[in-house]
C-alpha positions as CSV (number, residue, x, y, z in Angstrom):
1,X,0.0,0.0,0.0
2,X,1.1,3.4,-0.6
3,X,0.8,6.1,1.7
4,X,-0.9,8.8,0.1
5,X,0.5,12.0,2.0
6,X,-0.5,15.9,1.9
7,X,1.0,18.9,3.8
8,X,-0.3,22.3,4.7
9,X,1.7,25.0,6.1
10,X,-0.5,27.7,8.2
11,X,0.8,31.0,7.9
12,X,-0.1,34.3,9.8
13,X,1.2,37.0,7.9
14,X,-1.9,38.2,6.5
15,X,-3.6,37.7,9.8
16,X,-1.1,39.5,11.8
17,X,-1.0,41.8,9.6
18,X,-4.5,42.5,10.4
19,X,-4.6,42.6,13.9
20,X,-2.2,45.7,13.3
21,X,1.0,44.2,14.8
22,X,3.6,42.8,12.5
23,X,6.0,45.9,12.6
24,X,6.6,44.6,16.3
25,X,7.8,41.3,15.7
26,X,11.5,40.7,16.3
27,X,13.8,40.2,13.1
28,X,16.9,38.3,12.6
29,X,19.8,40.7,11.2
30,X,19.3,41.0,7.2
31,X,22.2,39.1,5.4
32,X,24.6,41.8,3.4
33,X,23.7,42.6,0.1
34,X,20.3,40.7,0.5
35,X,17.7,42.1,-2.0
36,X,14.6,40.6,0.1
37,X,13.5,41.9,3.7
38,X,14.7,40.5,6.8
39,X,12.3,37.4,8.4
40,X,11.3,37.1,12.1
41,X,13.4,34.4,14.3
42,X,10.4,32.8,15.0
43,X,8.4,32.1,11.6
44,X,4.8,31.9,12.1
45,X,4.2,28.7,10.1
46,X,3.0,24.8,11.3
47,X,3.8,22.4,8.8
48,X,0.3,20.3,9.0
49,X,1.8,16.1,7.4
50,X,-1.3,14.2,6.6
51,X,-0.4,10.6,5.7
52,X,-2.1,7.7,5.6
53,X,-0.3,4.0,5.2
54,X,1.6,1.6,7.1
55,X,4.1,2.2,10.0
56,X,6.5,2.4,7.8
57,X,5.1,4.5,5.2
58,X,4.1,7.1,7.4
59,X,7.2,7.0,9.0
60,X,8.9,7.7,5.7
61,X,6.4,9.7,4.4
62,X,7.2,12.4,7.4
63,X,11.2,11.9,7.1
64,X,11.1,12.2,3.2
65,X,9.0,15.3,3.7
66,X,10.7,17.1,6.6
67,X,14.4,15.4,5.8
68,X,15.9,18.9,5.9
69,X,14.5,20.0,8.9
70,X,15.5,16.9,10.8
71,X,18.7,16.9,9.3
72,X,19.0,20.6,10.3
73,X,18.0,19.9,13.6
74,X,20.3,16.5,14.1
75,X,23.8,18.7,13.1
76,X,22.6,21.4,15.8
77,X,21.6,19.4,18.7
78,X,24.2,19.9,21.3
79,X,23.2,16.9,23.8
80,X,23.4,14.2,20.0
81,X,26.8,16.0,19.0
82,X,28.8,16.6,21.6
83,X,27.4,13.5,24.0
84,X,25.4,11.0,22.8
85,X,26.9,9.8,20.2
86,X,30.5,9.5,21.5
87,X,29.2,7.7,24.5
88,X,27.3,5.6,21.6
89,X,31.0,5.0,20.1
90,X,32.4,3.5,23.4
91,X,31.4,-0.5,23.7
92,X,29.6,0.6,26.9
93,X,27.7,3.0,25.8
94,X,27.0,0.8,22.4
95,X,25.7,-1.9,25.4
96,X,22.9,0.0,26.6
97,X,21.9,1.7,23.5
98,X,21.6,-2.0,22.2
99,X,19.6,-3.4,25.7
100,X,17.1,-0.3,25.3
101,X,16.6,-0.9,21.6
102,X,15.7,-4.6,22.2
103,X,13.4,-3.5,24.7
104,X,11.7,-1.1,22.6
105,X,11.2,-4.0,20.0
106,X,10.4,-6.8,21.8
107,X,7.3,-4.6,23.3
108,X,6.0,-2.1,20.4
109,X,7.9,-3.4,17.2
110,X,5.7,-1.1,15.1
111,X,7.3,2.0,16.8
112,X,10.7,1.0,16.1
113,X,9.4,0.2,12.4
114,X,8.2,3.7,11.8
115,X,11.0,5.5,13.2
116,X,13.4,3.4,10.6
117,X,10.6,5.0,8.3
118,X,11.5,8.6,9.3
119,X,15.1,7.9,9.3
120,X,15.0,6.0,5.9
121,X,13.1,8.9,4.6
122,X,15.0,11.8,5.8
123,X,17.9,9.5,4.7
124,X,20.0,9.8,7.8
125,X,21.4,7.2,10.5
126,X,18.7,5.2,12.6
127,X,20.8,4.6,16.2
128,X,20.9,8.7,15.6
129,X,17.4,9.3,15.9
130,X,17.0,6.8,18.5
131,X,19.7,8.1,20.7
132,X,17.6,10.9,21.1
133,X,14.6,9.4,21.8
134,X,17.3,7.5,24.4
135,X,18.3,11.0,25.6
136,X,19.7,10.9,29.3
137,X,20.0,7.2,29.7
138,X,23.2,7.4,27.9
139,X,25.4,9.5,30.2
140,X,23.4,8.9,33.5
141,X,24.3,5.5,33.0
142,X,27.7,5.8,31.8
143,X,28.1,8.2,35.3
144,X,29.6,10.8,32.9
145,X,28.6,14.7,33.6
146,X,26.2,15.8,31.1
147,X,25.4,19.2,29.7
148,X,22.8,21.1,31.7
149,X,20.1,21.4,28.9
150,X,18.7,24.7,30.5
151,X,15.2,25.1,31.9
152,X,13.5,22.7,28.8
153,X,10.3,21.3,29.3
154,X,6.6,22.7,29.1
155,X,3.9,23.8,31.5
156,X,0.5,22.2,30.8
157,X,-2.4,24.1,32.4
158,X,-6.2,22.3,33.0
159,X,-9.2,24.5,33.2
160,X,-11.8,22.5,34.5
161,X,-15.0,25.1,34.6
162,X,-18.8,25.2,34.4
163,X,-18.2,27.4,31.0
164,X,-14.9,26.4,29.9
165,X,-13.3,23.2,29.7
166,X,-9.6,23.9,28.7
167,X,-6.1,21.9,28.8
168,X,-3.2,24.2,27.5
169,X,0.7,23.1,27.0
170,X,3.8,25.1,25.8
171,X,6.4,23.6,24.5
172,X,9.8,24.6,26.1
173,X,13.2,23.4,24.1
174,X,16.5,23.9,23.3
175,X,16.5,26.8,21.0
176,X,17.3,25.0,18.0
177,X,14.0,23.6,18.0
178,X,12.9,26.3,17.2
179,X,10.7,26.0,13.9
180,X,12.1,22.3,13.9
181,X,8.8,21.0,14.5
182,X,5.3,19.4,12.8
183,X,2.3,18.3,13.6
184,X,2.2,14.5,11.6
185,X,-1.9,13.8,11.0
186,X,-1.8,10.2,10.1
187,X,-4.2,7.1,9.5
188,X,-1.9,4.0,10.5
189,X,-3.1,1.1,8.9
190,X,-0.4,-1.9,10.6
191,X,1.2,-4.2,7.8
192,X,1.5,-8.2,8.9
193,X,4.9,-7.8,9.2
194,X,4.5,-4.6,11.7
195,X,2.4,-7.3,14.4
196,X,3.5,-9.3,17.2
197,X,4.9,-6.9,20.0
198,X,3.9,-7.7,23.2
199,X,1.7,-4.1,22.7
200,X,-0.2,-5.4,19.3
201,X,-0.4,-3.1,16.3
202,X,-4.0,-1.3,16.1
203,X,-4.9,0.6,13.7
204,X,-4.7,4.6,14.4
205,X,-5.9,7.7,13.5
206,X,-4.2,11.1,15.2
207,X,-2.9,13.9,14.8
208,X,0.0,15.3,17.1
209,X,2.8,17.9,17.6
210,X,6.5,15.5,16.7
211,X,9.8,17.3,16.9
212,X,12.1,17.2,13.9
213,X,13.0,13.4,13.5
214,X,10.9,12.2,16.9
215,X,8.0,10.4,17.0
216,X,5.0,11.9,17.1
217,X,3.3,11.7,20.8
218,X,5.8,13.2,22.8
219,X,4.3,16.8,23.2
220,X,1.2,16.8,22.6
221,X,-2.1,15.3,20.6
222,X,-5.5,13.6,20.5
223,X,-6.9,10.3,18.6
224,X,-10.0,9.4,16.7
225,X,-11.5,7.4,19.9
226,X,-11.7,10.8,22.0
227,X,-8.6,10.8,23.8
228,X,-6.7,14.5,24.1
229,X,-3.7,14.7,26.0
230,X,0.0,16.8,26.5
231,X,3.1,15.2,27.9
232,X,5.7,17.3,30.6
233,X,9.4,16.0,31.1
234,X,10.3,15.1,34.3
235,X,14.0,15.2,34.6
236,X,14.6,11.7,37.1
237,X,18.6,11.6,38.1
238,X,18.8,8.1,37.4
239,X,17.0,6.9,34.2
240,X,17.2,2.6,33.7
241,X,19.0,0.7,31.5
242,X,17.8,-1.6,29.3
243,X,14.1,0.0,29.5
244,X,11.8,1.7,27.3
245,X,12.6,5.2,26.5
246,X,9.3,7.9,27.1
247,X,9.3,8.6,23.8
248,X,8.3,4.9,22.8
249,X,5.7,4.9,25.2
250,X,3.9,8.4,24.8
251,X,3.7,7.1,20.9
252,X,1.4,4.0,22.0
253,X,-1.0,6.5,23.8
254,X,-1.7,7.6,20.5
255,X,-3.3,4.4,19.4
256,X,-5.0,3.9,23.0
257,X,-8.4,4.4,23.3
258,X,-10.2,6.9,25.5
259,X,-10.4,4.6,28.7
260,X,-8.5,4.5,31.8
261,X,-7.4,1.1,32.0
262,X,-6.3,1.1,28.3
263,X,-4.3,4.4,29.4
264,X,-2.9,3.1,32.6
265,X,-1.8,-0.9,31.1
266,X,0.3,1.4,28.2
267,X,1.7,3.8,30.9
268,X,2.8,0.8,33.5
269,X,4.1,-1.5,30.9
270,X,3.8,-4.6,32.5
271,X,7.1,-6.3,31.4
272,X,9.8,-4.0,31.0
273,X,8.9,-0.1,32.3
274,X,9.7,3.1,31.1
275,X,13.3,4.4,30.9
276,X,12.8,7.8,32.5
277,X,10.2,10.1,33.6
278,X,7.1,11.7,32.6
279,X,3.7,13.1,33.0
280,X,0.6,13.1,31.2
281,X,-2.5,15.0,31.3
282,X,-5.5,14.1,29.5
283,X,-9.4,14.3,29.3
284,X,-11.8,12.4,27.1
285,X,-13.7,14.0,24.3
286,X,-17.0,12.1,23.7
287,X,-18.5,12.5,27.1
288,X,-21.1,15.0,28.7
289,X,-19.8,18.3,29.8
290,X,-20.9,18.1,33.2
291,X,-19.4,14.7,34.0
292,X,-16.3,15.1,31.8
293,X,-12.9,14.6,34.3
294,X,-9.1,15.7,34.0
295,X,-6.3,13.1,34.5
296,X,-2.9,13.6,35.2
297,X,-0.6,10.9,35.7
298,X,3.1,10.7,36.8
299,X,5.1,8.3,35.6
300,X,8.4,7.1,36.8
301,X,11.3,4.2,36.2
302,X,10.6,1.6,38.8
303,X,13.9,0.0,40.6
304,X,13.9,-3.7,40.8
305,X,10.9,-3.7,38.9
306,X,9.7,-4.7,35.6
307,X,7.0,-2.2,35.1
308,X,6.9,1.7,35.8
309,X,6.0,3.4,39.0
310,X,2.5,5.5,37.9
311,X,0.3,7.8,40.0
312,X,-3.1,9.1,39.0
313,X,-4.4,12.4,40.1
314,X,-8.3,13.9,39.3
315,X,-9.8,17.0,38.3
316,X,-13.5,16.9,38.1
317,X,-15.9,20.2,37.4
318,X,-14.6,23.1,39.2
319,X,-11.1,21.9,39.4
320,X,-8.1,24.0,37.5
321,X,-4.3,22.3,38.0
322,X,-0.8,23.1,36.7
323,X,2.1,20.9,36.0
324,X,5.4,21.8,34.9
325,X,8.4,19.4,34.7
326,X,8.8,18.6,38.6
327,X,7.0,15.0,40.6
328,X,4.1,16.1,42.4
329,X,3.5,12.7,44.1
330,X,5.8,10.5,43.2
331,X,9.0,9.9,45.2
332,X,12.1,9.4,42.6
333,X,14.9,11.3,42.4
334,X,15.0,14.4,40.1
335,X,18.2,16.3,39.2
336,X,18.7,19.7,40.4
337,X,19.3,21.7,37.4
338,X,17.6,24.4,35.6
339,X,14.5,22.6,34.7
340,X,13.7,21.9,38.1
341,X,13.8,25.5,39.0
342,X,12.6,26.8,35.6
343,X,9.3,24.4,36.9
344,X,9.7,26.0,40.7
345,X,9.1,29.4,39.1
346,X,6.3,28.7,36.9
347,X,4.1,27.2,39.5
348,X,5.1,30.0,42.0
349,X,4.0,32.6,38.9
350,X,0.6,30.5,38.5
351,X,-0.1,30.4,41.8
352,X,0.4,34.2,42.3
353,X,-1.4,34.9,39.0
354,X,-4.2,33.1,40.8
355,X,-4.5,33.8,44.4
356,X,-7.1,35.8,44.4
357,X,-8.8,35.1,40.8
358,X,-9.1,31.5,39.8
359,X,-8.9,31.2,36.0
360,X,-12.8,30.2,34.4
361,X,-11.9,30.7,30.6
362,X,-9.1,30.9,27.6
363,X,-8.6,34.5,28.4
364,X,-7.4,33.6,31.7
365,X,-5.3,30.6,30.0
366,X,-3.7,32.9,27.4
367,X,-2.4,35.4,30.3
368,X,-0.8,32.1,32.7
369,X,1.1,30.6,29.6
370,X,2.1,33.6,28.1
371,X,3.3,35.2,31.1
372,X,6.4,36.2,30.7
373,X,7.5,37.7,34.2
374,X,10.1,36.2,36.3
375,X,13.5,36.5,34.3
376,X,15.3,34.2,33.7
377,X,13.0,31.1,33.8
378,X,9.3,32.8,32.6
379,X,6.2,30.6,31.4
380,X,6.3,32.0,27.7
381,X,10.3,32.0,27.0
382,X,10.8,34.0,24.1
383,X,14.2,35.7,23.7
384,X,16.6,35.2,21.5
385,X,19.4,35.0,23.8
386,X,17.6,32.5,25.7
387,X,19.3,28.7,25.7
388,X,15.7,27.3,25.5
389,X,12.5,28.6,24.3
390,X,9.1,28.0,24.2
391,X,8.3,26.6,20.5
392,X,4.7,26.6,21.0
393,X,1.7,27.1,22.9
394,X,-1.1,24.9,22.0
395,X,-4.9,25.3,23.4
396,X,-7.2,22.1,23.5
397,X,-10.9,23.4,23.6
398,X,-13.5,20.8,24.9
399,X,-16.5,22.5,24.4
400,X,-15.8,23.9,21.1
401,X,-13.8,20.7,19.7
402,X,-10.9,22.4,18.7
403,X,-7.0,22.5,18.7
404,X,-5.4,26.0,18.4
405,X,-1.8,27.0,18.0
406,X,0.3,30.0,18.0
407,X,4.2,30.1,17.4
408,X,4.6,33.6,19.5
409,X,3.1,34.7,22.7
410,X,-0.3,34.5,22.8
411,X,-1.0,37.7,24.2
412,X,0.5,40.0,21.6
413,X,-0.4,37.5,18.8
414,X,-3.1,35.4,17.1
415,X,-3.2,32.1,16.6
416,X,-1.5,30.3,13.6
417,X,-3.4,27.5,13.1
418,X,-6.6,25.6,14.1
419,X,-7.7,22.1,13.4
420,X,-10.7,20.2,14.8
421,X,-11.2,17.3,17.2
422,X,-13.6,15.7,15.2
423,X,-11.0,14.7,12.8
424,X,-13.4,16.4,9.6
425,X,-9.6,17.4,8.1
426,X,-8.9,13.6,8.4
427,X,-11.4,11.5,6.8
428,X,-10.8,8.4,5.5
429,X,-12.6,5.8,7.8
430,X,-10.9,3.3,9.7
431,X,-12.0,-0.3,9.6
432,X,-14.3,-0.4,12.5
433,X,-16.2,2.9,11.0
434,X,-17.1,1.1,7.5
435,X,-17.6,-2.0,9.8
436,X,-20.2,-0.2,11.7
437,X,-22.3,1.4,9.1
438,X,-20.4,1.5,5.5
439,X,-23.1,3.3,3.2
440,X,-23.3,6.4,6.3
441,X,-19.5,6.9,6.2
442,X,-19.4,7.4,2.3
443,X,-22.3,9.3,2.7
444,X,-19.8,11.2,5.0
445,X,-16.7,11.4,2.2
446,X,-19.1,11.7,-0.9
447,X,-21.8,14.0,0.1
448,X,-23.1,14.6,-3.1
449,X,-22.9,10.3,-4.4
């Protein structure tokens, strides 16, 4: 089968220049003897993938389409250059990168698969892109120092209110990320060969935020059965050996569907356990406003343990909750470097923000996430100088079914893109739709037939 593919980039030029405010954007310095105006540092574009084929395919259908970016983005990545992958050159270092990959494909095959797909397609070394899926395992494990990254991570805010039913993320990286992202929409149909993981394939349909030659999962996204989500970093001193790195796991959350157990069995992984540390926070879309409930869940390595450590925290109706890149219940231990404060300072500034006015709607959202007090570790990063900056602030909207992006701060800007929860901008039908009712789904693609 071949993937049939089609990508949109969102621009707002046009709209910014409406709302009366490009002439304030920053500009990078104008090359000499350029003939054409200078551009911002930021550009206000989304590159939108929409694929549809195997594992593979959609794998290589992203790399083949974005293999300049992710190339881009490989040759400037400090941690890959300059640590990962002369640790990966030493036969110790070569050892766990090897136990970690035979993790990854004894439990979700198909993951692996796809990611040879990007890497095939952008036509650059595999182990490269999975060393950086591997990230810290590498030198925590090897008990060499590694580079403090700076204050990366995100803050993912949850609005849980009679009128508004919100969950917001920004995306904080290293600055070469910025622009060096996508959001892949895809319709995974598994190939035979793509089966037997101890996680079976399923077919998918999704769409979610990837960084340049990642899988898509680890940010943010949401699936055809309902289930919305963002991820946060959390920076654990000790990530395991010969475990499952985050990245792997976040990418099976895509296919899960939008029930608690399915979530939590993914998130545990009964049989191996997850590498390193993270959070997820996440709220189903197909239920009735008034009963509809927040879930965040921390999830850690487990010592001695085949599976990973998870807790599960609430939010029901009248409920709001923060979470940066810090445990909030779990005990494991976290290393003390910028991110950990960066997160200290961000909940401090939400907290203060709200003290005496709890935020009920995306007005209120917009002025937490792009807040951009408390130098040098704000919750909107956006100066140039800055070692890590925040790449993107994305707005899930319950109520209204919708997914909306901007590439600057949100208070001085609009919006570059937004797609909808309902999936009406991805519309071939799965298996299980034409299963269900075959002539109302064509109906669906061919309205006029």
């Amino acid at each position: 089968m071949l993937a049939a593919t089609k990508t949109v980039v969102a621009f707002a030029c046009l709209a910014m220049a409406n709302f009366g405010i490009l002439q304030a954007m920053p500009v990078a310095d104008e090359p000499a003897g350029s003939c054409c105006p200078p551009v911002s540092r930021r550009q206000n574009s989304i590159p939108v993938h929409y694929v549809t084929g195997t594992h593979y395919e959609v794998g290589y259908s992203v790399g083949r389409t974005f293999g300049s970016m992710i190339k881009e983005y490989i040759r400037l990545y400090e941690p890959l250059q300059s640590e990962f992958l002369p640790m990966y050159a030493q036969p110790e270092g070569r050892q766990i990168y090897e136990e970690s990959l035979k993790s990854t494909q004894k439990f979700f095959p198909q993951y692996v698969i796809e990611l040879q797909g990007v890497a095939d397609g952008a036509g650059v070394p595999f182990h490269e892109l999975f060393l950086m899926a591997l990230d810290d395992t590498l030198p925590k494990n090897l008990n060499a120092s590694s580079i403090d990254k700076g204050p990366v991570g995100c803050t993912s805010l949850i609005i849980n209110q009679k009128n508004a039913q919100l969950l917001g993320h920004t995306e904080d990286a290293m600055s070469e990320t910025v622009n060096n992202y996508y959001i892949v929409a895809a319709h995974v149909v598994p190939d035979e060969s793509e089966l037997g993981g101890v996680f079976p394939a399923r077919e998918e349909k999704f769409e979610a935020l990837a960084y340049a030659g990642h899988l898509p999962g680890y940010a943010s996204g949401h699936n055809h059965y309902g289930l919305v989500f963002s991820i946060n970093t959390i920076f654990v001193s000790k990530p395991l050996r010969g475990k499952i790195p985050r990245e792997f796991i976040t990418r099976a959350v895509l296919a899960t569907r939008a029930d608690l157990g399915d979530i939590l069995d993914v998130l545990t992984n009964e049989g191996v356990g997850t590498a390193d540390g993270f959070n997820m926070n996440f709220a189903f879309l197909h239920v009735p406003t008034e009963s509809r409930v927040f879930h965040t869940v921390e999830v850690t390595p487990k010592v001695d343990s085949d599976r990973s450590e998870v807790y599960l925290a609430d939010f029901g109706m009248g409920s709001n909750s923060i979470h940066t890149n810090k445990l909030l219940h779990l005990k494991y231990p976290e290393l003390n470097e910028a991110a950990y404060g960066s997160s200290v300072s961000r909940e401090s500034r939400y907290k203060q923000m709200t003290a005496n006015k709890t935020a009920v709607n995306l007005q209120d959202m917009l002025e937490v996430l792009g807040n951009r007090d408390d130098d040098p570790w704000p919750i909107f990063s956006d100066k140039a100088e800055a070692r890590v900056s925040t790449i993107n602030l994305g707005v899930f909207d319950f109520n209204k079914k919708t997914w909306t992006l901007w590439t600057n701060d949100p208070i001085d800007n609009p919006p570059v893109l937004q797609l909808p929860l309902t999936f009406t901008d991805l519309i071939g039908p799965t298996r299980s739709d034409i299963g269900i009712n075959r002539i109302e789904v064509i109906e669906t693609i061919y309205p006029d037939k």
